[in-house]
Structures are given as C-alpha cells and as structure tokens.
N, C-alpha and C positions, 0 to 999 in steps of 0.2 A: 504494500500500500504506500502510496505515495504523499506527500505531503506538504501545502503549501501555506505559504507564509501570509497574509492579509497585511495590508499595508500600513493600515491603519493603528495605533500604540493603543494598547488598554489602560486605561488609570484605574488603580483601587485606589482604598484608603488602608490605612496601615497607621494603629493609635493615633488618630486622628488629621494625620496629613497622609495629602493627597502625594501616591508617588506614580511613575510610569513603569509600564512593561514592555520592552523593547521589543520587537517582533524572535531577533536570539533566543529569548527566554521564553516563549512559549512552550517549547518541547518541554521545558524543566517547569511549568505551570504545571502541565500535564500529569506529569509523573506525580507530583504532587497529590493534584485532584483526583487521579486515580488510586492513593491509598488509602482518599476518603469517600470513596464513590461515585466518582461528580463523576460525565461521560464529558467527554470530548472531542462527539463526535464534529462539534459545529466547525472543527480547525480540516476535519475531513474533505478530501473533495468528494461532492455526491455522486453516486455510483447507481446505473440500474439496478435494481434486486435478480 
C-alpha cells in the first residue's frame, strides 16, 4: 500500500498551545494513533473494494 503525503500541516493543541505537524511526521502520528485505536485510514489513498 502506498502512501501519500496531503499538503496541507495539521495543528493540535498540546497543554494548551497551539503546535504544527509537518507532513514528515504523519507516519509517526500514525503509529501512535494506532496503539490507541484511532484508524488512519483518511492519510490512505482510496482504493476500489
């Protein structure tokens, strides 16, 4: 599966300021949110069934 980058930077918050997510760090978002259940598939490119 292959996997592409969105151009666009995510801001969260983080104790109360506002930080960014460089496009880099999404794979390691991932891994993250996958040891706590989140899917991610929205970073997928869509695929027929």
């Amino acid at each position: 599966m292959e996997l592409f980058m969105p151009v666009k930077i995510i801001y969260f918050k983080e104790g109360g300021s506002v930080k960014r997510l460089l496009p880099e760090r999404y794979l390691e978002l991932g891994r993250v949110l996958n040891m706590i259940g989140f899917d991610m598939n929205i970073f997928a490119e869509p695929r027929a069934p």
